[in-house]
C-alpha positions, 0 to 999 in steps of 0.5 A: 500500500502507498500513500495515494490509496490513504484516502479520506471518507467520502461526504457521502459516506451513509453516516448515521449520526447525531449532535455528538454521535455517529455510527458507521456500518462499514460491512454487515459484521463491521461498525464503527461508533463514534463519540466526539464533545465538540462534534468534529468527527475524524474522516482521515484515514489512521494507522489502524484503519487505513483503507476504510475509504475504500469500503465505504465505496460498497455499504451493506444494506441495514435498517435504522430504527429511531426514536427521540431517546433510542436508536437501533442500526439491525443489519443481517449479523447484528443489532445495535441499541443505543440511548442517544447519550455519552456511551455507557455499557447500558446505553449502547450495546450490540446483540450478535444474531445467529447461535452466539446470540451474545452481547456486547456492552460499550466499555467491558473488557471482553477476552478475543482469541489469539492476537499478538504483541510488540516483541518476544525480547527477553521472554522465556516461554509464554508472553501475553497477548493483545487483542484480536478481532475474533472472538468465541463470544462472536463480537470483538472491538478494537479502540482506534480513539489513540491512533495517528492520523494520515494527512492528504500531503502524505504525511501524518498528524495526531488526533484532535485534542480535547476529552472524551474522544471515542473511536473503535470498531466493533466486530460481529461475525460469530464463529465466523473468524477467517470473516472477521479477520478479512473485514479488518484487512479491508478496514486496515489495508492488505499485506502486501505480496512478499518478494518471492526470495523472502520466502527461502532461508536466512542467515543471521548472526550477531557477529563481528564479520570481516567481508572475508569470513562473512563470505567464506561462511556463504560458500560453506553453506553452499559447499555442504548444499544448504541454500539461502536467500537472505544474508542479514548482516547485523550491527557490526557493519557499522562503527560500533567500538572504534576510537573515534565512537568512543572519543564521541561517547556514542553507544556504538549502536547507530551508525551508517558508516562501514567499518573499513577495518572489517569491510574494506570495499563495501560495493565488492562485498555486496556485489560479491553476495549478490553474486551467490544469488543473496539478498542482503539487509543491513540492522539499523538501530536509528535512535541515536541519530547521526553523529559527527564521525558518520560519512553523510554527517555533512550532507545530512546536515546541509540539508537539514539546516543542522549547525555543525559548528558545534560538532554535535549529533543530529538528533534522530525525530522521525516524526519530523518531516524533514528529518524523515527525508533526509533520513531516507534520502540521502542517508539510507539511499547511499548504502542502498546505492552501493547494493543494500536491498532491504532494512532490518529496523531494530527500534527498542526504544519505546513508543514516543516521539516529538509528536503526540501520540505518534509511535517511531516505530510505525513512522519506521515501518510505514514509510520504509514502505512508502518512500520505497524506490528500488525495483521490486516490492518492498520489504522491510525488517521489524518490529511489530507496531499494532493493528495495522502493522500487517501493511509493512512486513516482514516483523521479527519477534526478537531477541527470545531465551534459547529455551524449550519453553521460548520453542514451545510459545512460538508455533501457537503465537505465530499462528494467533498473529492471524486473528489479528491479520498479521501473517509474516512472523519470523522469529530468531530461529534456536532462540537469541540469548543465554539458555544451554547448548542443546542440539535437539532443541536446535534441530526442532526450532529449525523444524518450526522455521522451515514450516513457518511463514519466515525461516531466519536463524539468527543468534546472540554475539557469542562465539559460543552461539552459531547455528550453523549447520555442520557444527552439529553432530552428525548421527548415521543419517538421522543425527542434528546435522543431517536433519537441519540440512535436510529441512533446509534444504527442503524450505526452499523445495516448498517455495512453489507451494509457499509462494502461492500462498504468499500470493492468496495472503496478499489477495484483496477480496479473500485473502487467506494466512499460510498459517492459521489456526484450527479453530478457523477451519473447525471453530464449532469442534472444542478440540480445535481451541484445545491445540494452541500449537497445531496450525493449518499450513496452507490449505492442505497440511496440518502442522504438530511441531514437536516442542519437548525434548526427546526420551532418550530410551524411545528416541522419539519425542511427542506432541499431543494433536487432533485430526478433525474427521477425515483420513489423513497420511503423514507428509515424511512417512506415509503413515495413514492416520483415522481422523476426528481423534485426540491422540498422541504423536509421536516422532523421532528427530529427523520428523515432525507430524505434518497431516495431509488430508484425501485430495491433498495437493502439494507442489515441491521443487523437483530439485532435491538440493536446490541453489541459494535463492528462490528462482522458478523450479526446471522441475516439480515434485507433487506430492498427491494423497487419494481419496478424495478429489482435490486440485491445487493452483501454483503460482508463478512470476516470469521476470524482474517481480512487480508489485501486481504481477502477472501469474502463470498459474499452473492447475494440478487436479485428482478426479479420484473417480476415474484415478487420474492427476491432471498437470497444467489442464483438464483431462477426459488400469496401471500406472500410465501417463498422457503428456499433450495427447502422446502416451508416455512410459513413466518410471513407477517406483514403490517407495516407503510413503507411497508410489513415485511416478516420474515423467522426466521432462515435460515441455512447458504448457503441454500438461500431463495427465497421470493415471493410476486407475479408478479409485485408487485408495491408500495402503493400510498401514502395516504395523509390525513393520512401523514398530520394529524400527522403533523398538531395533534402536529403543534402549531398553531391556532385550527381553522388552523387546522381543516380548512386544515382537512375539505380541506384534508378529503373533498371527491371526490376532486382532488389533484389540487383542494385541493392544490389551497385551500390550498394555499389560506389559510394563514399560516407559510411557513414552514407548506404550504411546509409540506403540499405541499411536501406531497400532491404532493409526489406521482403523483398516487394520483388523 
């Protein structure tokens, strides 16, 4: 969004006001009330609602009810009832019709789900959470009266002095929530679509880096094939602790001057990253403002009229018009001339400024966005600022305690974040700061960052603390090393299937979070509000991270989750799973329970170790579970990426009736394939989580069809063969061992039986779940 789009309310709008009141139907579920002493009532655009203009231009239809005394607004989701008098919780109320027929009062603090926060720095475990817009209650009110204001020049302004001032928005869309959500990005404006090259890993570490040692760690990742995307380069670029910062008595933690000592040729540096298909951000703390030894001290001051004589810093107030020019221009635009893509704004220094009621942080976000001039679609790195703050991704949650309790918080609050419509979290993936060394806990953090919106390690200024991959331990294919290269790697294969939805994020009518909450999709099942961790990956994965540690007799570690009904295969080992269940799952350390319901369609880069960056695939992978019919549309973009693109959309579809997958269109007793109309003798392999069918190449836009005949149905699960693994490397008693064997390879005896046998043995819990999660998954085995 820019500034042009921040418009003011039309005259026209259909008001609904008296004296010192006034009422605003936005949508048939979205009102806003308002409340002024004076009756000068605010048609700016604010940071929380931006775009409100825009739905003014298609009111819903609502009726109103009016007596000398009373007023009623009653649209098809809600009736309002209202004294005519200042706002009380007995004189304006609002009734939510449909089953939660419950009822909002003005002033009562009423709890709304999910919502997220300014940052996670310094927090071990949970932290609180503010407000949403979703609500089991069905209604949810967001207070705008505090907010700042846009003006018609581009810039901003505070509110309107005087007392009592009341501006907020009152959601009432039930159990409607995905509904909520969308009325408030109408309201607020819509995230913006993501640069494709987000999407894949980045590389962070607080760190003294020389230009020399910053890219020789760049071509190790590429040496043991870990591909990247971003390279962040934190606050050491700059002059942190060299004499003449200290002659200044500056903190060290602003600055815009390269540290030559490190980074003797800046240009060749950045040039040399972009080289090895990266994209580069630098950290910018900016509050301390420009001091005398900064190269654009001088131009800085020139153009701000700023009088050097004295041999002072320029002080930093973003909120001064002037100064936020020149910060941009010439300041922030020298570095990027020499090759700086993007900026990681790491303000932490409250929410004032010189004007009131105007945060830094959101002048920060805002125009990073708006005076974006370079290629491309903007992007920034920072903190989040409030609702709203989905206009200006990317945030980043901060500086969090490497712990298991900081691993176990983030999967529910980067899911909860989407009540609020703020979808792009990236947290300091294996956590920032103290803790313990502790390379499973690292292993699950990277398996959380790759099935999340952002993946971006990050890391305190320890040489204690790296995440880099090879420092590990390896372990026989299945040890921490090996596990974090190969998610990784597999980050970017699922960049197909993560950019399209970075582009149904950023839709305008509909869009739709590549995270979301259970309770979105199930908000009438109790179960779904009972598993805060588990989260909707898209529209065709179900995530469970794995968020405890492992049991060193059973190797594996767990995490409780529900199926809602339905059949459901695990992603990594084909596992078929009964749905509408409460259950245990359990995984050892190179997995973590990814569900995919019947008719799932997933599309991965067909390159098993794909190249730094996030180009187009030459190849694809499609993962297909039968059952159900099922397609999915992949997005893709040709050229330099423009802010409204043009798609070349791909359709991938299941008519699980006649048992074909249809590539790229609509088709009309074995394994065969059609690619155009030619048959085509594909390489059929059986693999341990299903069948592979290989096409090799196939010219683009010709599309293919695979059949695999009619109604074709998921194998039953073969316990014994699930089990043995698990128990062959358990540490346990030998004759533990070989009594669950005799009880799994015992012949014609029903599932019933050899679960009470062996329930009857006494054994560690954790295994009795391993084996209980396995015997039962598939209700098809007798």
């Amino acid at each position: 969004m820019t500034l042009q789009h921040l418009e003011p309310d039309s005259p026209s709008s259909p008001f609904v006001k008296g004296e010192k009141y006034r009422f605003t139907v936005l949508t048939d579920g979205l009102l806003r009330y308002e409340w002024a002493e004076d009756g000068q009532f605010e048609d700016r655009p604010s940071s929380l609602a931006a775009t409100r203009a825009d739905l003014l231009k298609s009111v819903p239809k609502f009726e109103v009810r009016e007596t000398s005394d009373s007023l009623a607004i009653i649209t098809r989701r809600f009736r309002m009832t209202y004294d005519k008098r200042e706002f009380t919780p007995y004189g304006l109320f609002v009734v939510v019709t449909g089953h939660t027929g419950t009822t909002w009062r003005y002033g009562e603090n009423n709890e709304t789900l999910g919502g997220t926060r300014r940052t996670l720095d310094g927090v071990d475990g949970r932290a609180s959470l503010e407000k949403s817009v979703t609500s089991r209650k069905g209604f949810a009110s967001l207070d705008d009266s505090a907010s700042f204001l846009f003006t018609d020049d581009g810039f901003v302004a505070p509110r309107r002095p005087g007392p009592g001032r009341v501006d907020g928005y009152l959601f009432c869309y039930g159990h409607e929530y995905r509904e909520a959500v969308r009325a408030f990005l109408k309201l607020s404006g819509p995230q913006p679509l993501l640069p494709r090259w987000a999407l894949g890993s980045w590389w962070s570490r607080y760190h003294e880096y020389t230009a020399d040692s910053y890219l020789e760690l760049m071509d190790a990742f590429a040496h043991y094939k870990v591909p990247l995307s971003v390279a962040c380069v934190d606050m050491d670029w700059h002059l942190v602790n060299e004499p003449v910062v200290r002659r200044y008595k500056a903190s060290g933690w602003t600055g815009y001057t390269w540290n030559r000592n490190l980074f003797p040729d800046p240009p060749a540096f950045l040039d040399q990253l972009h080289r090895r298909n990266l994209k580069v951000t630098l950290n910018d703390h900016p509050a301390d403002g420009i001091a005398p030894y900064e190269d654009l001290y001088r131009d800085m001051a020139r153009v701000l009229h700023f009088d050097t004589s004295r041999d002072e810093t320029i002080p930093f107030d973003i909120s001064n018009r002037a100064f936020l020019n020149a910060y941009h221009d010439p300041l922030l635009k020298s570095l990027e001339d020499m090759g700086v893509d993007f900026w990681w704004v790491d303000w932490q220094q409250g929410t004032e400024s010189r004007m009131p009621g105007v945060d830094p942080l959101w002048l920060l976000n805002h125009f990073h966005f708006a005076k974006w001039q370079k290629p491309g679609r903007p992007i920034v790195l920072s903190r989040y600022a409030g609702p709203g703050s989905q206009r200006y991704p990317v945030g980043f949650s901060g500086d969090t305690v490497i712990s298991w309790n900081s691993l176990n918080f983030q999967p529910e609050f980067t899911a909860s974040a989407s009540d609020i419509g703020f979808f792009q979290w990236s947290h300091d993936i294996g956590g920032h700061m103290f803790g313990a060394r502790d390379d499973h806990l690292t292993t699950r953090w990277v398996q959380l960052g790759v099935l999340s919106p952002i993946m971006r390690l990050h890391s305190s200024n320890s040489k204690f603390n790296g995440k880099e991959p090879w420092h590990l331990p390896a372990g026989s294919g299945q040890g921490p090393r090996e596990v974090v290269i190969q998610f990784m790697r597999l980050r970017h294969r699922l960049i197909p299937y993560l950019h399209t939805m970075n582009a149904r994020a950023a839709a305008k009518d509909a869009p739709s979070p590549l995270v979301e909450p259970m309770y979105w999709s199930y908000p009438e099942r109790e179960e779904a509000y009972n598993v805060p961790n588990q989260y909707k990956f898209g529209p065709e994965m179900f995530v469970c991270p794995i968020t405890s540690p492992t049991n060193r007799a059973t190797h594996t570690a767990k995490v409780r989750g529900w199926l809602p009904p339905g059949i459901f295969v695990d992603f990594f080992s084909g596992v078929v799973y009964d749905g509408n269940r409460t259950l245990w799952l359990n995984r050892t350390l190179d997995k973590v329970p990814v569900l995919l319901g019947q008719g799932a369609i997933v599309p991965l880069d067909g390159n098993l170790m794909p190249p730094n960056g996030s180009q187009n695939p030459d190849s694809f992978e499609v993962v297909v579970v039968v059952g159900a019919n099922g397609s999915f549309e992949i997005l893709e973009e040709f050229g330099d990426e423009k802010r409204d693109p043009d798609w070349v959309k791909t359709l991938i579809s299941l008519d699980q009736t006649k048992g074909s997958i249809s590539i790229g269109f609509k088709s009309t007793k074995g394994v065969r394939a059609v690619v155009g109309d030619k048959p085509l003798d594909p390489d059929v392999k059986v693999a341990a989580n299903g069948l592979v069918v290989a096409l090799g190449d196939v010219p683009a836009g010709a599309g293919a069809t695979v059949y695999l005949g009619a109604n074709p149905q998921l194998a039953i699960n073969d316990p014994q063969a699930l089990i043995y693994p698990i128990l062959f490397d358990a540490e346990i008693e030998y004759r533990l061992k070989e009594n669950i064997d005799a009880i799994m390879s015992a012949p014609s005896v029903t599932t019933a039986v050899r679960a009470s046998q062996l329930e009857a043995l006494d054994m560690d819990p954790d295994l009795r779940s391993v084996l209980t999660e396995l015997l039962l998954a598939d209700s098809r085995v007798v």
